[in-house]
DOSE-7099 format. One record per residue (C-alpha): chain; residue number from 0; x, y, z. Coordinates in steps of 0.05 Angstrom, whole numbers, plus 32768, in hexadecimal, padded with zeros to 4 digits. Example, Ala and Ser with C-alpha at 12.3 -4.5 7.8 and 13.67 -1.06 7.14 Angstrom:
BEGIN
> A  0  80F6  7FA6  809C
> A  1  8111  7FEB  808F
***
This chain:
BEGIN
> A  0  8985  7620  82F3
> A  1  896B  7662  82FF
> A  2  8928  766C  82EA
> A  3  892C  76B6  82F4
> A  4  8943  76BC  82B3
> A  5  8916  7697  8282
> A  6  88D0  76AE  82AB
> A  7  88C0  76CF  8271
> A  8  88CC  7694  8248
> A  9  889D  7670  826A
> A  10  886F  769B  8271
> A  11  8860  76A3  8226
> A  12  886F  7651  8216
> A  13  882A  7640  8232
> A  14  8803  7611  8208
> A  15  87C4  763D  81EF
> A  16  877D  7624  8205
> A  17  8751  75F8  81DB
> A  18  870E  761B  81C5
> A  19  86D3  75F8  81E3
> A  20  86A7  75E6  81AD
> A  21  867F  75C5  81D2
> A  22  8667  7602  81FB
> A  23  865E  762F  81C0
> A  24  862F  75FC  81A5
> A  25  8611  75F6  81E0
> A  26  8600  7647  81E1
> A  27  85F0  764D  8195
> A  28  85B7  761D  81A0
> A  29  859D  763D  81D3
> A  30  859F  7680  81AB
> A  31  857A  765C  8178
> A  32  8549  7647  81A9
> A  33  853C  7682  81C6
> A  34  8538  76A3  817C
> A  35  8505  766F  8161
> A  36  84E1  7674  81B5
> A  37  84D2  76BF  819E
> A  38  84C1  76B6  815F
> A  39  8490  7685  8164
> A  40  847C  76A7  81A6
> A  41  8470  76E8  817D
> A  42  843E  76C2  814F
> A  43  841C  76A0  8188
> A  44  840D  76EA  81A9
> A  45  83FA  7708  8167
> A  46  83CE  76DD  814C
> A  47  83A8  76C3  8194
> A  48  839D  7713  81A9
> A  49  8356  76EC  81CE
> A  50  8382  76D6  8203
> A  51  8390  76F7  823B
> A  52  83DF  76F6  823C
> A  53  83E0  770A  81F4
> A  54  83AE  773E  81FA
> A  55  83D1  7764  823D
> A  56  8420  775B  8218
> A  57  83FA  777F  81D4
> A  58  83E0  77B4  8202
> A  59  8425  77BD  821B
> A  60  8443  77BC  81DA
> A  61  840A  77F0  81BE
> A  62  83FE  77B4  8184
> A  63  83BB  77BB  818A
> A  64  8387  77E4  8183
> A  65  8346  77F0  81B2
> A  66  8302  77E0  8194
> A  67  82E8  7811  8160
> A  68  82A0  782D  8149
> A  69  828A  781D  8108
> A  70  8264  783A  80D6
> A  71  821B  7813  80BC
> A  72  8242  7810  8072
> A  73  8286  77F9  8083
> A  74  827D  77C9  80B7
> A  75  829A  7784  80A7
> A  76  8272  7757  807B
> A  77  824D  772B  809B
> A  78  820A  76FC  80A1
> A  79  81C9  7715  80C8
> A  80  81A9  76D3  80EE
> A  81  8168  76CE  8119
> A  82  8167  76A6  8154
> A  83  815D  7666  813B
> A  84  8193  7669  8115
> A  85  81C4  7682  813E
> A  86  81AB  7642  8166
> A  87  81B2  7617  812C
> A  88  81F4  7626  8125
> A  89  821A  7627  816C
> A  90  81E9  75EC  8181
> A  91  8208  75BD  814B
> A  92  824F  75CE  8162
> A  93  8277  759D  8191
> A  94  829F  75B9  81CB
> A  95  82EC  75BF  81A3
> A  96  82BF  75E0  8169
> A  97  82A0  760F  8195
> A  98  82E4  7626  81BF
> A  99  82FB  7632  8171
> A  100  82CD  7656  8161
> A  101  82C5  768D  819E
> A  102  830E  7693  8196
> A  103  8304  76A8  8155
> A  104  82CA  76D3  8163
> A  105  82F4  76F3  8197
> A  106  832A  7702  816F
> A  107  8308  7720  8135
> A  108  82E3  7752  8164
> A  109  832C  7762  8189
> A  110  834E  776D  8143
> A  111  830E  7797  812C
> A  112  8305  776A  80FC
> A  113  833A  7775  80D5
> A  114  8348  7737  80A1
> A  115  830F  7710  80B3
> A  116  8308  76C4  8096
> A  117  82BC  76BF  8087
> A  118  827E  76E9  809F
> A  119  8277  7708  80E0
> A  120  8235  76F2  8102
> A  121  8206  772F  810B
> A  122  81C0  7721  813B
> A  123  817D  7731  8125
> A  124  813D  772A  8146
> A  125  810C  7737  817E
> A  126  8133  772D  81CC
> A  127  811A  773C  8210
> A  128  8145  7754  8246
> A  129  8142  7726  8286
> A  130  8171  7747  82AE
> A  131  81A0  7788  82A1
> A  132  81E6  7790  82CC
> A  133  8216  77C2  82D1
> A  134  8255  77AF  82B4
> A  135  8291  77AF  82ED
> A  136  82DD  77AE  82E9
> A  137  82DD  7763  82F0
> A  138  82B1  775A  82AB
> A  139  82D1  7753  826A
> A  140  82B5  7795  8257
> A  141  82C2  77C8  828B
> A  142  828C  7801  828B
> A  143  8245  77F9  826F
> A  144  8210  77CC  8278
> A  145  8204  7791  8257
> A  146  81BF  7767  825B
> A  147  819D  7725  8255
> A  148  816C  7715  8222
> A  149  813C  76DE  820E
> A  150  812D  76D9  81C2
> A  151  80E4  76E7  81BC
> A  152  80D7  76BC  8184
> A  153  8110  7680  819D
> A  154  810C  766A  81E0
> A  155  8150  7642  81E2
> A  156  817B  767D  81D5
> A  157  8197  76A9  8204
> A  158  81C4  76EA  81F9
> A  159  81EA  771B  8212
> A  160  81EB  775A  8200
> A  161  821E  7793  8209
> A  162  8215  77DA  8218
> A  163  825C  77FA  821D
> A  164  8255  783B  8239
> A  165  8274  7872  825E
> A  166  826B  786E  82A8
> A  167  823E  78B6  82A2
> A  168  820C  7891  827A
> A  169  81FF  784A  82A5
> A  170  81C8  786E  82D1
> A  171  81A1  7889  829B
> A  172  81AE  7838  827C
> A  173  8195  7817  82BB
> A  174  8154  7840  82AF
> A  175  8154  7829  826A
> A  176  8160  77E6  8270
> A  177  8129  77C7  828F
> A  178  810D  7788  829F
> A  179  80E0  7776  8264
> A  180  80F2  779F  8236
> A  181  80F7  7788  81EF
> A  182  813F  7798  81C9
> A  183  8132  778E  817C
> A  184  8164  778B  814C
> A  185  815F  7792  8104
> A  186  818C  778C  80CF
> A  187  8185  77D1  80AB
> A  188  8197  77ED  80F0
> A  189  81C4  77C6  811A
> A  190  8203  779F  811A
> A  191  8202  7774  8158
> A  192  8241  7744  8154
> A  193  8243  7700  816D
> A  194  8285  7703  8199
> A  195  8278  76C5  81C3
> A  196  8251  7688  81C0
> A  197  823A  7656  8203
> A  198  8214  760D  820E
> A  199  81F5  7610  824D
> A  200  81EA  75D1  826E
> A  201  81A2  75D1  825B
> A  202  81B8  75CF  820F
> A  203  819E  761A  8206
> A  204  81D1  7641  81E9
> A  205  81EA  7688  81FA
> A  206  820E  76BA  81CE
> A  207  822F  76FF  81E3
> A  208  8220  7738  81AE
> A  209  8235  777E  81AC
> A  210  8223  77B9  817A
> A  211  8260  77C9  8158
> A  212  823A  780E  813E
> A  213  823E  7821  8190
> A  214  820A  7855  817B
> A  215  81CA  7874  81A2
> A  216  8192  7850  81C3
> A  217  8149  785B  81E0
> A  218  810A  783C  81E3
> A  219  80CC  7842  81BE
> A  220  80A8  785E  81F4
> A  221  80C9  7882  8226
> A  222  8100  78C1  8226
> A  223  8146  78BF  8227
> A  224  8180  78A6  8205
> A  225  81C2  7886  8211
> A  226  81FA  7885  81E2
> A  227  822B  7848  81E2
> A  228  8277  7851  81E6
> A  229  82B5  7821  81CA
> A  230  82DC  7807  8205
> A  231  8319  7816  8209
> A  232  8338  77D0  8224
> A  233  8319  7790  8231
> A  234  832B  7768  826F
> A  235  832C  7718  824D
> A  236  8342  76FB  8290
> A  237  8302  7702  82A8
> A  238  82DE  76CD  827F
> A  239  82A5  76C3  824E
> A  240  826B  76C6  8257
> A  241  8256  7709  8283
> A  242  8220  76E3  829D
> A  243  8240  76AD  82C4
> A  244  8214  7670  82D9
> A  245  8201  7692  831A
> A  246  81EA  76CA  830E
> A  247  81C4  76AB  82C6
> A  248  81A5  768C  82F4
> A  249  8189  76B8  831D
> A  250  8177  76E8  82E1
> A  251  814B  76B6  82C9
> A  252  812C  76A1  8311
> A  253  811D  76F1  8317
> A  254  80FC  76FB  82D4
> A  255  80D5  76B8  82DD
> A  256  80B4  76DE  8320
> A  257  80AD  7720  82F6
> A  258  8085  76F9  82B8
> A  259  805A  76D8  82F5
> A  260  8052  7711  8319
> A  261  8038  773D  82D4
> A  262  8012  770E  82BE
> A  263  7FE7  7706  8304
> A  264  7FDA  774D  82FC
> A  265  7FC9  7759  82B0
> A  266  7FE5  773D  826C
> A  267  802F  771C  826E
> A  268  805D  774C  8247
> A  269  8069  773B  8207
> A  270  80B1  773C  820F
> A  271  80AA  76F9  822B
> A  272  80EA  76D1  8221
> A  273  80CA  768A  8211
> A  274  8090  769E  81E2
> A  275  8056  7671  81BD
> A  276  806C  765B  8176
> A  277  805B  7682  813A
> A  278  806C  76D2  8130
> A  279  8063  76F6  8178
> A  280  803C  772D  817F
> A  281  8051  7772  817B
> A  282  8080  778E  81BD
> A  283  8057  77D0  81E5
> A  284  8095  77E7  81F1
> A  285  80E5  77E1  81C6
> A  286  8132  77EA  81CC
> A  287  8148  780B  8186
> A  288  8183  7837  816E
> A  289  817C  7877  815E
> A  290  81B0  789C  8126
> A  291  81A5  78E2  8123
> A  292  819A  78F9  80D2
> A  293  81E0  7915  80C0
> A  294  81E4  795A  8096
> A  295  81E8  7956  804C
> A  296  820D  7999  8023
> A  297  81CD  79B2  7FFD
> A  298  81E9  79CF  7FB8
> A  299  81FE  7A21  7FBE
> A  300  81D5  7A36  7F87
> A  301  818E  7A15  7F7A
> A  302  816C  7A2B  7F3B
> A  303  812D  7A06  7F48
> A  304  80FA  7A1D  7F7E
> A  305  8103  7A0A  7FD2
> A  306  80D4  79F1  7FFC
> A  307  80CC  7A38  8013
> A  308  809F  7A49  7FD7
> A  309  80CE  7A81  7FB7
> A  310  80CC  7A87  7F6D
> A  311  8102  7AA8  7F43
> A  312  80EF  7ADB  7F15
> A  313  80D1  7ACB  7ED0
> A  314  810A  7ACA  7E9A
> A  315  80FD  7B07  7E68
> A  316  80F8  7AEA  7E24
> A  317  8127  7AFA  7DED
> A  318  8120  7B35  7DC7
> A  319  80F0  7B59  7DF8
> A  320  8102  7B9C  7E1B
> A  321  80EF  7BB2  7E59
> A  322  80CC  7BFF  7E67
> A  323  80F1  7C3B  7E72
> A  324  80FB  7C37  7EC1
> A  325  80E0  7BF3  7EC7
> A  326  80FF  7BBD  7EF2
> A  327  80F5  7B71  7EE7
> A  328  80C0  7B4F  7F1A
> A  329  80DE  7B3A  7F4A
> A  330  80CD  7AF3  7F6E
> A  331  808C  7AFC  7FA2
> A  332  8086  7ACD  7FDE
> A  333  8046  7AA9  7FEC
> A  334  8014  7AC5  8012
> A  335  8010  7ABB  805E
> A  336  7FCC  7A9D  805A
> A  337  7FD1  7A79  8024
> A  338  7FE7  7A2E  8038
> A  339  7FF3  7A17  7FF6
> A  340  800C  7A46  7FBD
> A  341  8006  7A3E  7F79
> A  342  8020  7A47  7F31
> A  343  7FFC  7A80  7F13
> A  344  8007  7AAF  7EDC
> A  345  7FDD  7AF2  7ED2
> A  346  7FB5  7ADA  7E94
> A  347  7FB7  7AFD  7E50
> A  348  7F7C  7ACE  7E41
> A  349  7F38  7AB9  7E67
> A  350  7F53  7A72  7E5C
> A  351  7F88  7A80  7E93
> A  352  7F70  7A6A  7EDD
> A  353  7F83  7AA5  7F08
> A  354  7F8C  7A8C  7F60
> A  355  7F5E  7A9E  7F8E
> A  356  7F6D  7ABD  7FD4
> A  357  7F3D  7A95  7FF7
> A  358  7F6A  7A53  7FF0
> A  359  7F95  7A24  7FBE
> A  360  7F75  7A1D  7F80
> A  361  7F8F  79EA  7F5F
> A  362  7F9B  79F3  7F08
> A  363  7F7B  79BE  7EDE
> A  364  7F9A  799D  7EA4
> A  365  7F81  79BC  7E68
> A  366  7F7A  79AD  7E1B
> A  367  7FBD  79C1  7DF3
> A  368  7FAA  7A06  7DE3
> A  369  7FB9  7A2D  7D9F
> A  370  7FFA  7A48  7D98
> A  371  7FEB  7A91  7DA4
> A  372  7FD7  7A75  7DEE
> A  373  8001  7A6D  7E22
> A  374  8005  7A28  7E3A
> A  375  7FF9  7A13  7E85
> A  376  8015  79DA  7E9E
> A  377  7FF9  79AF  7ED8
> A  378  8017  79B8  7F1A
> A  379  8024  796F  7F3E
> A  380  8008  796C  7F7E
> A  381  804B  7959  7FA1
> A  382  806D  79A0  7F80
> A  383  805F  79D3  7FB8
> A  384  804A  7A09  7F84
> A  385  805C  7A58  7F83
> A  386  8038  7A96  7F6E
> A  387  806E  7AA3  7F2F
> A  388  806C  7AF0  7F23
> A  389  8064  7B05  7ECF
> A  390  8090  7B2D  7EAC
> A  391  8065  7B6F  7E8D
> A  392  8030  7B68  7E57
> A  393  8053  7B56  7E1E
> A  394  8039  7B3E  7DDE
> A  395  8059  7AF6  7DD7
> A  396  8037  7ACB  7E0E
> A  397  807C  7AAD  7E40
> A  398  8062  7A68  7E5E
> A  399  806B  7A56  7EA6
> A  400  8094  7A23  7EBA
> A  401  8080  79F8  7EEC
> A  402  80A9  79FF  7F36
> A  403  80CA  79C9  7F46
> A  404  80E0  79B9  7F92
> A  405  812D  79AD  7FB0
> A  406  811D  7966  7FC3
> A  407  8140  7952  8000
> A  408  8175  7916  8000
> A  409  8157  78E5  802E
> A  410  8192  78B4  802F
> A  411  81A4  78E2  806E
> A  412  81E9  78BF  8066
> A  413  81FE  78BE  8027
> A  414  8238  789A  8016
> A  415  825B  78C2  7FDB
> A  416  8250  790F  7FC5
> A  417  8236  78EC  7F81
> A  418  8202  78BB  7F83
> A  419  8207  7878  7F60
> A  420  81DC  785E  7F28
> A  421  81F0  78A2  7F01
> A  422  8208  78A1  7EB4
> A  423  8252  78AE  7EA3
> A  424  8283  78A9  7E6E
> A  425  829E  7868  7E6B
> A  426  82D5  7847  7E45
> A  427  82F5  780E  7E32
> A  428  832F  77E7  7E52
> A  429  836C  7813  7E4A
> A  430  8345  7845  7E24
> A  431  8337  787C  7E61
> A  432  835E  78BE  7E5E
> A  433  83A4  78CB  7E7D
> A  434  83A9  78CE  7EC2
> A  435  83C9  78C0  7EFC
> A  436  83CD  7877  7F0C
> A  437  83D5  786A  7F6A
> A  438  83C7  782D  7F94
> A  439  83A4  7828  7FCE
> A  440  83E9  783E  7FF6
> A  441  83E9  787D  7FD7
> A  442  83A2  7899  7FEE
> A  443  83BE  78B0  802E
> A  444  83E8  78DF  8009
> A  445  83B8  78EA  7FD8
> A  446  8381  7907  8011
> A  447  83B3  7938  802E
> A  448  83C9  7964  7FF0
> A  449  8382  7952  7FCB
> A  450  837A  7936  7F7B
> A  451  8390  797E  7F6D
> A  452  8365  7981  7F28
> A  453  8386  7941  7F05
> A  454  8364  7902  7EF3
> A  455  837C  78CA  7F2B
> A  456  8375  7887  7F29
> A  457  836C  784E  7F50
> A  458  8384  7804  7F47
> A  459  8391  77C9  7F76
> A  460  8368  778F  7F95
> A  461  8329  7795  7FC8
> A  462  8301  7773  7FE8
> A  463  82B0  7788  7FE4
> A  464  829C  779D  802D
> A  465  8253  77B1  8016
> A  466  822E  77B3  7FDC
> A  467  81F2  77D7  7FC1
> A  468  81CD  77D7  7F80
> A  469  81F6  780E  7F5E
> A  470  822C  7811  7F99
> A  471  825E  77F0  7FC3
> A  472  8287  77FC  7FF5
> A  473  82D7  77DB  7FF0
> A  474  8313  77D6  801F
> A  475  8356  77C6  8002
> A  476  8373  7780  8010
> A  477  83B3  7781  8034
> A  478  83E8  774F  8032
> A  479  83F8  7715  8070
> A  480  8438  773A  8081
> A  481  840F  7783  8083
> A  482  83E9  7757  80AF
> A  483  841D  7740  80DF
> A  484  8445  778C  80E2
> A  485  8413  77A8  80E5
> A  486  83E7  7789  8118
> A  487  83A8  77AB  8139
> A  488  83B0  77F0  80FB
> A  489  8372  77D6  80DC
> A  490  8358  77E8  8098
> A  491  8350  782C  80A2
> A  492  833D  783F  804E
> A  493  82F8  7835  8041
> A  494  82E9  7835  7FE4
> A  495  82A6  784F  7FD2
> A  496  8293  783B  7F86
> A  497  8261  7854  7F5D
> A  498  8245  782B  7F24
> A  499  8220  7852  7EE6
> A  500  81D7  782F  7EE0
> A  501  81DA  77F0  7EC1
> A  502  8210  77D3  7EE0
> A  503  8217  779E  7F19
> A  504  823F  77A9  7F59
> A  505  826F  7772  7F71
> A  506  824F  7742  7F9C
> A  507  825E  774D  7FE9
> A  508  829E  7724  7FFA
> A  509  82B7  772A  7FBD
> A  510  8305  773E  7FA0
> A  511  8308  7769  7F70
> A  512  8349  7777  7F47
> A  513  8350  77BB  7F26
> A  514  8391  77BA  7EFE
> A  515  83B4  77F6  7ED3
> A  516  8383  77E8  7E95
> A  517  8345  77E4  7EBB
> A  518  8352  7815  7EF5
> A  519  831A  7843  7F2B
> A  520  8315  788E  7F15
> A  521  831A  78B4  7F5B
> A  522  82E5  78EB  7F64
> A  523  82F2  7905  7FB1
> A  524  8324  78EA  7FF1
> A  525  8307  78FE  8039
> A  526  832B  78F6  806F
> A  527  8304  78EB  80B8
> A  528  8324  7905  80F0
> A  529  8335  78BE  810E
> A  530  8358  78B5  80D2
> A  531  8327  788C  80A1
> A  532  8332  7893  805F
> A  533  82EE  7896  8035
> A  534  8302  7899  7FEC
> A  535  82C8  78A0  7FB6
> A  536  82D4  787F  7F76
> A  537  82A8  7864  7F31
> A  538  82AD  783A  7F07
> A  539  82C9  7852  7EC5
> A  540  82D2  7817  7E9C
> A  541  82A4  77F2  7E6D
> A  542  8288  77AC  7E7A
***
């Protein structure tokens, strides 16, 4: 047979291959594995950003965001504790409990404390630095200083405290930050974190704190100043806490020798770390933030009298004509040597006290006069008062008006331009006038092309971040997926609300639910230039 002839045949009789099934199962399942590996893995490094893996692949993936300054109004909510109870409450705490908890601690601080579960644990009280170190690459916080303290009135707590800076600023710190010297923390002017939390062997416990204001410090008596800085990445592999047991230690051996030593040679220092029970005695000598008074707009035109001392000129009275070629008075200026001017009007009667030149005089309260006298009103001794010039002899008596001063705001930091407590216009659910109706998603867009003269207003839930008696402060409450895709953005819209007096602000840690009938009128959108949205609302609607 010749085969030559049917190759072809042949060739395309072959029986076709059988799929293996059993291999394409095999790979789908690992596809699947390797799907549910990733996202489960993706969970793991988003929601553990403490640890050091997950912290350097965020980095890498920009997911996250370096520590930020906060303001003394929109920091998180949180709880102020003293030392004992700060002890109290890590002492109690078994060793899974505590791990829990620093983790947490950890990971509120790395997220800035966006969506925090509970009250973030601020320190108050009276602490004495034992020791003061430059902070090195090897730390968890890479520039700055960062001490060791003794509670003055609680000898069985320790802390650390951080002092991120720029390198510029650590020798000017070092200076600072000396033995003995007394940090003191108070609640209407600090927000020191609680970020970590250590048992010694001893059972004393330690905590790490940093001020998440990161403002300017000096001391009571001394010059110079230091200003604190963010940092811009933390270095978690190197361990909690900064002091490690070493060099604790030998902090404490070295400021046992320096207590010895000052108290052979005068008075120990009252920033003593293991003090006498019962309230200790004044420090010589104190560690406290400084925040320079910010400028407030003063109004253009101010129809009432500075603190200069210049008048206005006397209104002429209706009906009255001045003299051929006359001119109104203008307003005089206080003499020179006068130190205190005051309200006078050239008499028409002997009734009338005229000043002196010798020196203030001051005007009595008299009996109500008839009504062809003029009458003179008692200047307050808190007015500044003004020589107020008259208008010509006339025959209807004008009174004088007492001069009231441009009182400065001393708030220094006001929140809104309108102050709370005010009275408005309110109405009932439903009830206000037409308007505009955004949510909080819409402010952005609402701060770039402005309010544009329409009434605007605001609905959707918040959460009370501060509150005052006739104030508060609210941030919008984002979603868990917002949370997720958005990792490490923060809550970067900040809603100030104004109540009219008589009302009662949320309660801090509140929600609050503000729905279509029951909306936030809008008065003014800022936008900071990191991107902050400050939005000033009030409340419109009646109880």
């Amino acid at each position: 047979m010749d085969h030559g002839r049917f190759q072809h045949e042949e060739l395309y009789g072959r029986s076709r291959r059988r799929i293996n099934y059993f291999a394409w199962t095999v790979a789908i399942l690992l596809l699947t594995g390797v799907t549910l590996a990733a996202w489960i893995g993706s969970f793991y490094i988003f929601d553990q950003p403490e640890r050091p893996d997950s912290y350097r692949i965020l980095q890498r993936l920009h997911k996250i965001e370096p520590p930020k300054r906060f303001e003394l109004t929109a920091a998180p909510a949180g709880e102020f504790l003293n030392a004992k109870q700060l002890y109290d409450r890590y002492v109690r705490m078994g060793s899974a409990e505590l791990a829990k908890t620093n983790a947490e601690l950890a990971r509120n601080y790395i997220r800035n404390y966006f969506q925090v579960r509970g009250l973030v644990p601020y320190v108050i009280g009276r602490y004495a630095i034992m020791e003061a170190r430059e902070l090195e690459p090897s730390d968890v916080f890479t520039s700055g200083m960062v001490a060791l303290t003794n509670a003055v009135d609680h000898g069985e707590l320790l802390m650390e405290h951080l002092y991120p800076a720029e390198t510029a600023t650590v020798p000017l710190m070092k200076q600072t930050l000396s033995v003995g010297l007394e940090i003191k923390l108070e609640r209407t002017h600090d927000l020191s974190a609680v970020i970590h939390a250590n048992r010694l062997a001893d059972g004393r416990i330690m905590i790490t704190a940093i001020p998440l204001l990161y403002g300017t410090y000096t001391i009571t008596r001394g010059p110079g100043t230091f200003r604190l800085e963010p940092p811009l990445n933390l270095n978690l592999a190197a361990g909690w806490p900064l002091f490690k047991e070493q060099s604790r230690s030998k902090a404490e051996l070295h400021y046992a020798m320096y207590r010895r030593s000052a108290g052979a040679g005068g008075p120990v220092p009252v920033a003593a770390g293991l003090a006498p029970s019962g309230a200790p005695p004044p420090s010589q000598n104190e560690l406290v933030r400084i925040e320079p008074a910010k400028p407030v707009e003063t109004p253009v035109e101010a129809p009432l009298t500075t603190a200069k001392g210049v008048a206005k000129t006397t209104p002429r009275p209706k009906g009255v004509k001045l003299a051929k070629n006359q001119k109104p008075s203008p307003a005089t200026k206080p003499s020179p040597a006068s130190t205190q001017p005051l309200i006078v009007e050239k008499p028409a009667t002997p009734e009338v006290a005229a000043a002196t030149e010798g020196g203030p005089t001051p005007i009595a309260a008299a009996t109500p006069p008839p009504a062809t006298r003029p009458p003179i009103v008692k200047a307050t001794p808190a007015a500044p008062a003004v020589a107020l010039a008259s208008p010509p002899r006339i025959a209807t008596p004008v009174p004088v008006l007492p001069a009231q001063p441009v009182l400065p705001d001393a708030s220094g930091n006001a929140l809104a331009s309108t102050a709370g407590g005010g009275t408005w216009k309110t109405f009932p659910p439903g009830r206000m006038p037409l308007g505009r109706l955004i949510d909080a998603g819409d402010l952005k867009e609402l701060a770039d092309r402005g309010t544009t003269g329409e009434r605007v207003y605001l609905r959707g839930q918040f959460v009370v971040n501060f509150s005052d008696v006739n104030r508060a402060v609210l941030r919008p409450r984002t979603k868990l997926t917002d949370t997720v895709l958005h990792f490490g953005a923060g809550s970067s819209t900040r809603i100030i609300v104004d109540f009219p007096a008589g009302y009662r602000p949320p309660s801090q840690g509140a929600v609050v639910s503000r729905d279509e009938p029951r909306p936030y009128e809008i008065t003014e959108v800022r936008k900071r230039e990191d991107g902050q949205l400050n939005v000033f609302v009030r409340e419109i609607m009646q109880p």
